[in-house]
C-alpha positions as CSV (number, residue, x, y, z in Angstrom):
1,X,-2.3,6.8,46.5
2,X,-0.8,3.9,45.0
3,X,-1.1,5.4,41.4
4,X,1.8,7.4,42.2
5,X,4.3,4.0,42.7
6,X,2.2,2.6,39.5
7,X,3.1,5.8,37.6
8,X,6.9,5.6,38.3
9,X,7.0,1.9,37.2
10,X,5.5,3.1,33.7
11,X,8.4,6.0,33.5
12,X,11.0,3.3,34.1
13,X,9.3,1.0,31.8
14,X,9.6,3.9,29.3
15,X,13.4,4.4,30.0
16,X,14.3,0.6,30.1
17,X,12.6,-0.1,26.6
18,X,14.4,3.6,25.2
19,X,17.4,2.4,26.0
20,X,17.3,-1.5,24.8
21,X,15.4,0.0,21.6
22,X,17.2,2.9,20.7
23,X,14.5,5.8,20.7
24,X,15.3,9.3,22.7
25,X,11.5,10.1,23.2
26,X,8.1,8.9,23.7
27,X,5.4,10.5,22.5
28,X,1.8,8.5,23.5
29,X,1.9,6.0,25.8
30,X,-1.3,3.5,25.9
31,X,-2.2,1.9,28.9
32,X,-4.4,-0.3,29.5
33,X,-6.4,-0.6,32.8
34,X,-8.8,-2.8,33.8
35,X,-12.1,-2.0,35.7
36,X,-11.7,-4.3,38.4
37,X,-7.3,-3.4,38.5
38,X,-8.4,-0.9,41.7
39,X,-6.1,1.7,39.3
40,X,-8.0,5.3,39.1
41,X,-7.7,5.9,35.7
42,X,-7.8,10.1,36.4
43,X,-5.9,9.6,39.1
44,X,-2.7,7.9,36.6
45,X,-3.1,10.6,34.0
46,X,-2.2,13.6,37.0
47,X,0.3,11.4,38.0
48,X,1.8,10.8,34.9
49,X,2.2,14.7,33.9
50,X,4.0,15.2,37.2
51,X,6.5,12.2,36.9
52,X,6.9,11.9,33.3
53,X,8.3,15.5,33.4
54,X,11.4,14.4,35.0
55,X,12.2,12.0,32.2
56,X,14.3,12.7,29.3
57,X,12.5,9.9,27.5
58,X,9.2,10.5,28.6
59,X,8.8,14.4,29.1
60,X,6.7,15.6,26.7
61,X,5.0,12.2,26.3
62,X,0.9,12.2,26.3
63,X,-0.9,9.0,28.3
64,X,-3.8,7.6,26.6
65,X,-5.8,5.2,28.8
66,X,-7.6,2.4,27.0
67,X,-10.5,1.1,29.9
68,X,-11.0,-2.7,29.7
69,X,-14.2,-4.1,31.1
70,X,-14.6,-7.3,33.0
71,X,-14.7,-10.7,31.8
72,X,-15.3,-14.2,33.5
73,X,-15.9,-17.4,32.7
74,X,-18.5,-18.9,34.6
75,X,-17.3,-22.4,35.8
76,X,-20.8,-23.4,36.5
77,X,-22.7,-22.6,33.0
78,X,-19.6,-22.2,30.7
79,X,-20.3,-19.1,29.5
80,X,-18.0,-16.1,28.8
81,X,-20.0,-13.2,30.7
82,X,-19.3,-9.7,31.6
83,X,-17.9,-9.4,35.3
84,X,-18.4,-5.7,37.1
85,X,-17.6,-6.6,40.6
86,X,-15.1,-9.6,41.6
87,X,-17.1,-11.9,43.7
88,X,-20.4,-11.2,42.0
89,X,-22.3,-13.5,40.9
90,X,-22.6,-15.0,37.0
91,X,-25.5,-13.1,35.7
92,X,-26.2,-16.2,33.3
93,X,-26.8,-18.9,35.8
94,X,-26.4,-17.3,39.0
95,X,-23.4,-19.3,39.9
96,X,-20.5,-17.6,42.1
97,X,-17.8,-20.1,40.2
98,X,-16.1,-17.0,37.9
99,X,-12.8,-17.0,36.8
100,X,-11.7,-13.3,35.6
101,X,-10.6,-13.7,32.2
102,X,-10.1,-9.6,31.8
103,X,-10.5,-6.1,33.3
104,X,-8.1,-7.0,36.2
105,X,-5.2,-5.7,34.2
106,X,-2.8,-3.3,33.7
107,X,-0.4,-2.9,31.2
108,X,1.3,-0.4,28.7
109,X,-0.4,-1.5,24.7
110,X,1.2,0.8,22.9
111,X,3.9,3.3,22.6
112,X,4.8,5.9,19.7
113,X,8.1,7.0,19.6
114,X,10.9,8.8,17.9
């Protein structure tokens, strides 16, 4: 389960920024996942109440997760279209010339602190 390595680089995320920012705890973390990131959403939020309880910064912190669909840009048609599998095709033209613009992502949005 990868999510569990993902997990711990989102705790030490939390810690780095606490300590070049100056807060002592986080309270909601968002995080941003993409649909087509291969990152199980449920699978984050149980490992984020296990590792997050180890942290002074991040203990009693809550993870929100924020779900971003897939976006390409067809190379063939030009269109902006929306993307559910990688190498699918564009459902415009039919053309297999996408470039993911979004939903392969994963990153922390936002954070609410004290």
């Amino acid at each position: 389960m990868h999510e569990m390595s993902l997990t711990e680089g989102v705790v030490r995320i939390l810690e780095e920024q606490a300590a070049a920012y100056g807060f002592a705890k986080v309270k909601t973390v968002w995080l941003e996942i993409g649909e087509m990131s291969n990152v199980d959403p449920d699978s984050m939020l149980f490992c984020f109440d296990a590792i997050a309880k180890g942290s002074p910064v991040a203990a009693e912190a809550r993870l929100e997760i924020v779900r971003v669909p897939g976006q390409g840009f067809c190379l063939s048609c030009g269109k902006q279209v929306a993307v559910a599998n990688r190498f699918d095709p564009c459902p415009e033209c039919g053309g297999f010339g996408l470039r993911i613009t979004a939903g392969d992502e994963m990153r922390i949005k936002e954070l609410e602190v004290e």
